[in-house]
N, C-alpha and C positions, 0 to 999 in steps of 0.2 A: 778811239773807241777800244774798250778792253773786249777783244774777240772772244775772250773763256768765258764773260760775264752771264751768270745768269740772277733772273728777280723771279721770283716764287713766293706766293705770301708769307711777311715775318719775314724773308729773309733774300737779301740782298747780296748774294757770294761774288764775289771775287773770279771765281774757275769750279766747275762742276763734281770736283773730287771735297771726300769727307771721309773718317773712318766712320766705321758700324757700329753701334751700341753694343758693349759688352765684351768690344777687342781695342777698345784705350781710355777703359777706366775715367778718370777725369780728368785726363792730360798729363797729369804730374809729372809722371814716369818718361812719356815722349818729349815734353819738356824738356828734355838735360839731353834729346837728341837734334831736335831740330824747331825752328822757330814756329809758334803753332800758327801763326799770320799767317804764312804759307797757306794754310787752307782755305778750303771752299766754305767751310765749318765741320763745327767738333757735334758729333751726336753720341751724348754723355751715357753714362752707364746706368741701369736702369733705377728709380727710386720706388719706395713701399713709404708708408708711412710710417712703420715701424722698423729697426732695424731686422734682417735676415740675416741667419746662418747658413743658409743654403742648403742643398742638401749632401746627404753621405758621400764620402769618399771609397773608388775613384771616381769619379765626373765627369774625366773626358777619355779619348780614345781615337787613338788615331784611324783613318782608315782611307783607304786604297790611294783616293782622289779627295783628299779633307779630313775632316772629323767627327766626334760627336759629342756634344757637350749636356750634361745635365748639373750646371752648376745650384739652380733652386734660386736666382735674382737676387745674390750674395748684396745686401749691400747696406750703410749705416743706419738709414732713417732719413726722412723728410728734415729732419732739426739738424744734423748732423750735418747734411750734403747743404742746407743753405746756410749754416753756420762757417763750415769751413769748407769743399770741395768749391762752390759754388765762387766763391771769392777768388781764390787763385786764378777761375778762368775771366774775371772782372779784369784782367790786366791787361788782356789783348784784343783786338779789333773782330778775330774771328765770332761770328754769331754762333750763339750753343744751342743747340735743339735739345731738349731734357727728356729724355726716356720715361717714361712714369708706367708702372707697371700695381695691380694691383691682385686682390680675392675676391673682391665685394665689388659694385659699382660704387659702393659711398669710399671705398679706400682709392679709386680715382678721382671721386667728386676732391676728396679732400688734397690730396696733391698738388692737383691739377689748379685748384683754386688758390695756392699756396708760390707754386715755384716759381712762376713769375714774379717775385718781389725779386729777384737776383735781375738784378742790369743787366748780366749777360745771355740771359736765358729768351733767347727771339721766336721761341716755334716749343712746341709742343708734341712728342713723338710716342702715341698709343701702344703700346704692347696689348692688343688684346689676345695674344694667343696662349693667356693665362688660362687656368683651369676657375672656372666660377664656382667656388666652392656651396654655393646657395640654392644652382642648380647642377648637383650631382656631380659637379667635377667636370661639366661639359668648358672646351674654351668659348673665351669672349667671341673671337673671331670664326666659327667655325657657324653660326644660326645667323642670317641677313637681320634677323627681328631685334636677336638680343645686339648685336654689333650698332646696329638703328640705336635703341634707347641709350647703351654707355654712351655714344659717341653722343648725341643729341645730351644728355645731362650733364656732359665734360663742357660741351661748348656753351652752355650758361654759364660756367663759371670760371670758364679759362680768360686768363687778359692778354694770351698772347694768342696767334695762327696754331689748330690743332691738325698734324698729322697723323693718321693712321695705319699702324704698319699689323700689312695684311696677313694670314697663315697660309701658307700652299697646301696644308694639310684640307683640303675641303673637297667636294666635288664640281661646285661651279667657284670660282674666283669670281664672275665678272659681277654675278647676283651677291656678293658680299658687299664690291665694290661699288655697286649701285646704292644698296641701303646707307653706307655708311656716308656716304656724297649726296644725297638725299635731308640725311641725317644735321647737312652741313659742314662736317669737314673742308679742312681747308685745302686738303692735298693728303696722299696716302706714300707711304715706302712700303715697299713690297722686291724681295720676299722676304719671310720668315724662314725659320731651318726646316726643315723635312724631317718628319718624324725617321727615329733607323733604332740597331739594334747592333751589336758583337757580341758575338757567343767565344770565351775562351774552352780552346780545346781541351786542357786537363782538368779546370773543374765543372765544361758542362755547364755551367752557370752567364749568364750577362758580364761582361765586363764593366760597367758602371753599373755601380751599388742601384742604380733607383729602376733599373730595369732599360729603358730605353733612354734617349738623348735625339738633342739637335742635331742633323743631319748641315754642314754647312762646307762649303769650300767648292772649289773646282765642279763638283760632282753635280752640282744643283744650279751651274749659271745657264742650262738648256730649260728648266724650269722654268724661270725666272725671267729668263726672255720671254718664253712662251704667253706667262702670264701676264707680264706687263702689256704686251703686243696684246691680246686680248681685251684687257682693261680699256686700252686705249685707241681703238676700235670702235668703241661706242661710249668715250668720255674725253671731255678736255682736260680731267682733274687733274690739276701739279701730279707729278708720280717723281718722286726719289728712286731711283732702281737701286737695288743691291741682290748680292748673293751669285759668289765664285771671280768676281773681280780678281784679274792677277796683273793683267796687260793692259797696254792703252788702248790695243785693238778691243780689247772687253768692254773698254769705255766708252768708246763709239757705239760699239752693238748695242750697247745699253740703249745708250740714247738715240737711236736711229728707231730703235723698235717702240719707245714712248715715252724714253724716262728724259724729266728736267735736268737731273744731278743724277750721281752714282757715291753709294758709300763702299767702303772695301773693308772688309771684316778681317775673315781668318788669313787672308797675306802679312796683315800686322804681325801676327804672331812669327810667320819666318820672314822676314825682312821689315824692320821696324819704321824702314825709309820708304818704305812702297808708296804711300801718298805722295811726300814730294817727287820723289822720282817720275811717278805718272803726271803730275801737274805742267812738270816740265820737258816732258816727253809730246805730251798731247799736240802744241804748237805745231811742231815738224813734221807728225803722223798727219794732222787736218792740211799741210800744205802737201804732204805726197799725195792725199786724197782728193785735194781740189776744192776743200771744203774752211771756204773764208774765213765762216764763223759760227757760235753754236747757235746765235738765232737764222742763221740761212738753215742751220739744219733743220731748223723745229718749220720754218715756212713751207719745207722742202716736204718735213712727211704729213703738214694741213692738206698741202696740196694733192697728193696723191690718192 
């Protein structure tokens, strides 16, 4: 029996580690580091149906314990990611979760109804913590109602398992994650970044052009327990945990507080091996713990 194994709808991993959407592109680049097999799976970078430029530069910014990023979901198009992204990751075994990110709910209908033609693509990963530009710029994820309807219109017409990955930016998490599991989701990742802000001292001004950014790294994985742990309190849903992964001890907290899997985001960016590294660290860590395997863990926190 493979002790790291987990089954989650769609997708069937090997070991509970994954990068984060938006910190490994579509493999390509990690490709020429290390065998992408190795993972638990790839959760791809986000798609639009139209190509984006993202927005102004500069974007990101480093800060104290992480960063902050307002890149604007840079990325080619729906035609473009299944013509060519999509194919490169058809060569290996790992399952790819496909980010879909949208303005409209018809610009998720239409993705979402689309990306599954790729072989590779097992799972379906919401971004709703887009700004609904229909209703005044508010996000997907921040109203339990509007969260309800995308997610319920996505899963008419998705052919694969749709995740939903949640904003910390709210007041209640759990009442999100209610509606959207209601909704029929098939499982949620959570968290999203934490809204933040850098002021540069000489001009007095924001340091990323668009005013604010993603709050993401070290700084947000007390969040991020909190929320998952919440969530999973009063739901069985699959939960992917991510946000501030660095260690394998993070990996365990992950998952002892609710999460199936864990993705690891911005450690990609300083250390490009941080996945396998933790893949195969984790073994050693669950035998100094005492802890067999990741399903005695999950029986272990039913029971309590």
């Amino acid at each position: 029996m493979n002790r790291l194994a987990v089954e989650i709808p769609g997708l069937s991993l090997k070991n509970p580690i994954m990068p984060a959407s938006g910190c490994f592109g579509f493999g390509q680049e990690y490709s020429k580091y290390y065998d992408l097999n190795e993972l638990g799976a790839i959760m791809a970078k986000a798609v639009t149906p139209e190509p984006r430029l993202g927005n102004p530069t500069p974007r990101v910014a480093e800060t104290a314990s992480g960063m902050l990023n307002a890149i604007g979901l840079q990325n080619p198009g729906l035609e473009h990611v299944l013509a060519h992204e999509l194919p490169f990751l058809e060569q290996f075994e790992t399952p790819i979760i496909a980010n879909v990110a949208g303005a409209t709910e018809d610009d998720y209908v239409q993705v979402c109804a689309r990306i599954g033609e790729s072989k590779a693509v097992k799972a379906i990963e919401l971004n709703i913590s887009c700004p609904n530009v229909k209703h005044g710029g508010i996000a997907f994820g921040t109203d339990p109602d509007v969260a309800h309807r995308l997610t319920k219109a996505v899963k008419n017409v998705a052919t694969v398992p749709v995740y939903v990955k949640l904003s910390p930016n709210v007041a209640d998490i759990v009442s999100i994650a209610q509606a959207i599991e209601a909704a029929g989701a098939d499982g949620l990742t959570m968290i999203n970044t934490l809204l933040g802000m850098r002021i540069d001292l000489k001009t007095r001004k924001p340091i990323i052009a668009n005013g604010t950014g993603g709050l993401s790294g070290p700084a947000i994985k007390p969040v991020a327990i909190r929320m998952i742990h919440q969530v999973r309190e009063v739901s069985n849903i699959p939960i992917i945990g991510m946000g501030g992964v660095q260690t394998v001890d993070d990996v365990l907290e992950f998952l002892i507080a609710g999460a199936d899997a864990v993705a690891v985001g911005t450690m990609n960016f300083t250390d490009p091996f941080i996945c396998p590294k933790l893949i195969s660290e984790l073994p050693k860590r669950m035998d100094e713990l005492g802890i067999s395997s990741l399903q005695e863990l999950k029986k272990e926190r039913t029971n309590q």
